[in-house]
N, C-alpha and C positions, 0 to 999 in steps of 0.2 A: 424557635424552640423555647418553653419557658423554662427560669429558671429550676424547679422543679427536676426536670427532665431531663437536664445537664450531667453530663459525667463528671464526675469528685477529679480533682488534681492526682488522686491517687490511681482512677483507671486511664487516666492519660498515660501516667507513669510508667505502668505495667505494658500498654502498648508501644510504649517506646524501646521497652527492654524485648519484646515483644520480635519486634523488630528485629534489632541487634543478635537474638539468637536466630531469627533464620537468614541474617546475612551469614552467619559464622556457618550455621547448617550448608546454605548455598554454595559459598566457597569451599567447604570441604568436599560434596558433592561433585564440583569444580574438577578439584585438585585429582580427585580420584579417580573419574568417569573412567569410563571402559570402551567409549567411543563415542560416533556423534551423538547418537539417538540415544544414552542411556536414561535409560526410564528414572533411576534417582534420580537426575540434575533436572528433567523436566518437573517431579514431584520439589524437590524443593525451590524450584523456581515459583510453581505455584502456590508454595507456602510461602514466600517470602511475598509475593506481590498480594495476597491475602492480609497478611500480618500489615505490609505500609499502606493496603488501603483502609485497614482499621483503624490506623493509627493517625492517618489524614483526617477521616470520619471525626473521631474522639477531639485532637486538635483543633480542630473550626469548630466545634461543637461548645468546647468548653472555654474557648480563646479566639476564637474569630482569625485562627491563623490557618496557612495550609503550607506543605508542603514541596519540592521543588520536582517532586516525582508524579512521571505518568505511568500511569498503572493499564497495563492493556487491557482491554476489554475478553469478556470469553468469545464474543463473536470475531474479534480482529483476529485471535493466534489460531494455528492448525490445532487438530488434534493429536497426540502423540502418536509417532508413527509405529503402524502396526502392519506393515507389510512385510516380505521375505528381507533377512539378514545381508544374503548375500543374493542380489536381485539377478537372474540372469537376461532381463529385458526391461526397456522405458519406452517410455511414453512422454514426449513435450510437447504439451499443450498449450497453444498461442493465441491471444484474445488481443485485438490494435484495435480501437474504436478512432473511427475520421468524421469530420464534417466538411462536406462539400461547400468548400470556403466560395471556390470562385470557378464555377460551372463553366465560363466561356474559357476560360485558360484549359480545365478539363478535357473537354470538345474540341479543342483545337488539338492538343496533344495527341485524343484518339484517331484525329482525323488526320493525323500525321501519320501513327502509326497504319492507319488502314492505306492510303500513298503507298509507304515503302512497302506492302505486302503484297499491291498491287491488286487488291481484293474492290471489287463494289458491291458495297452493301448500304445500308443507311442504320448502320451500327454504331457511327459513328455520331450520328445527328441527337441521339438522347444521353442524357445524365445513364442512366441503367445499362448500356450498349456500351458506352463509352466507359465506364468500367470495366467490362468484362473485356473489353479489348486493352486495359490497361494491364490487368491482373493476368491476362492471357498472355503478354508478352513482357513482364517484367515477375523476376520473385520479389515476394510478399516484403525480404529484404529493403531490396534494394528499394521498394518504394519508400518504406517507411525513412530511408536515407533520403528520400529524395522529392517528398511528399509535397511541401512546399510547390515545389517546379510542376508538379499536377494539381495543383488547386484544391490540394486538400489540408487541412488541420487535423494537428495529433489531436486524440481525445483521450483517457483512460486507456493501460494497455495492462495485460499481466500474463506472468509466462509459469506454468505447472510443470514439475518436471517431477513424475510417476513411477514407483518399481514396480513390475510384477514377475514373475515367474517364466513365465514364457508369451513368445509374442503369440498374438490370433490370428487364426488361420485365415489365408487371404481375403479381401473381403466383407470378414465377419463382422468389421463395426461400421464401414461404410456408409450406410443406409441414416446410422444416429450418431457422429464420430465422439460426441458432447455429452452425452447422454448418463452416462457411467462412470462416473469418474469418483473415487474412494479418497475421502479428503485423508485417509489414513496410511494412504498409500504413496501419500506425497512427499517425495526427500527434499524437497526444496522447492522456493516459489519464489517468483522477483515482482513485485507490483510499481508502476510506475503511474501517478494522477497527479493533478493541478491541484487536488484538496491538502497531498505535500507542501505543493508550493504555497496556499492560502497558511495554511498552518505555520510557516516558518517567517512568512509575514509576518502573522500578525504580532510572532514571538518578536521580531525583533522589531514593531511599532511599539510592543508593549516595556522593552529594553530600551528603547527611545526614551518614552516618557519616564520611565522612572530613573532614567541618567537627568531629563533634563524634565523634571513635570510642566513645565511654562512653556514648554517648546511650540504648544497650537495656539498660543494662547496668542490675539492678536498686539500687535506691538501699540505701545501710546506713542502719540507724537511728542517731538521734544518741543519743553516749554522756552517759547522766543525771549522769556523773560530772563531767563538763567544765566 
């Protein structure tokens, strides 16, 4: 950015006070709420994270410096929820991503399972077959407790938990269970992925070096002369 184009010490300033009043907005918001979902405490959340991403922008801009906050993205947070108050039906939608670590551990297991059923088929002899007889006799649960011992690895998982109004009528979503779902309608979500765990890496590689900036640095040998 050239000089020219740089923000004055004076509109840093202003963003930093900038700041300061929608932490004080935020926290009264806080203090006040009306309950989970109130629509204040969402609007000054998102003026407060508006105001420090400004103030980040301006800062690096004018000083090469940044600050210690992460500011969410629009595409990471829900959208304010806009379903019934007092919901008389949910919805919890569950997503586990696996990778078939180790196929013959797999296939033996189904092939256990198919023994104690006393069934012959050759259901058991593919990766596809042998799934479905795993999923067939274990909940979704318990595999995922147990996923390891069938040769599977966690992948990404995340769990939706939906209000609506009244449930549907038998049936009625069967067909597309996935299909429809109102990001607004959501009271809560738990996501669980390894792009956490890379993230928290690298925060604390990057807490490494700046406790110790030498630390990769390789060692000299010591002088025989000394």
């Amino acid at each position: 950015m050239s000089d020219a184009a740089q923000p004055t010490a004076a509109e840093v300033r202003a963003a930093a006070e900038a700041v300061k009043t929608a932490l004080d907005r935020h926290l009264a918001a806080v203090e006040s709420r009306s309950g989970d979902d109130d629509p204040a405490v969402y609007e000054a959340f998102n003026q407060l994270a508006a105001a420090a991403e400004t103030y980040d922008e301006l800062l690096y801009d004018r000083y090469d410096e940044v600050t210690p906050f992460e500011i969410p993205s629009a595409e990471e947070a829900l959208p304010p929820y806009a379903g019934p108050e007092e919901p008389n039906a949910l919805s919890v939608l569950i997503r586990r991503d696996y990778a078939v670590a180790e196929p013959q551990r797999l296939l033996a297991h189904a092939q256990r399972i198919e023994e104690a059923d006393d069934e012959s088929s050759e259901a058991s002899g593919t990766v596809h077959g042998a799934l479905g007889l795993l999923f067939g006799e274990y909940e979704p649960d318990e595999i995922a407790s147990r996923h390891k011992e069938f040769g599977l690895e966690e992948g990404d998982s995340t769990l939706w938990v939906t209000a609506s109004d009244e449930i549907p009528d038998p049936g009625e979503w069967l067909e597309a269970p996935f299909e429809q779902v109102d990001p607004e309608a959501v009271v809560c979500r738990f996501d669980v992925s390894a792009v956490f765990d890379d993230e928290e890496d690298d925060e604390d590689d990057e807490l490494e070096t700046a406790l110790d900036p030498d630390a990769d640095e390789d060692l000299e040998p010591l002088d025989a002369d000394r």
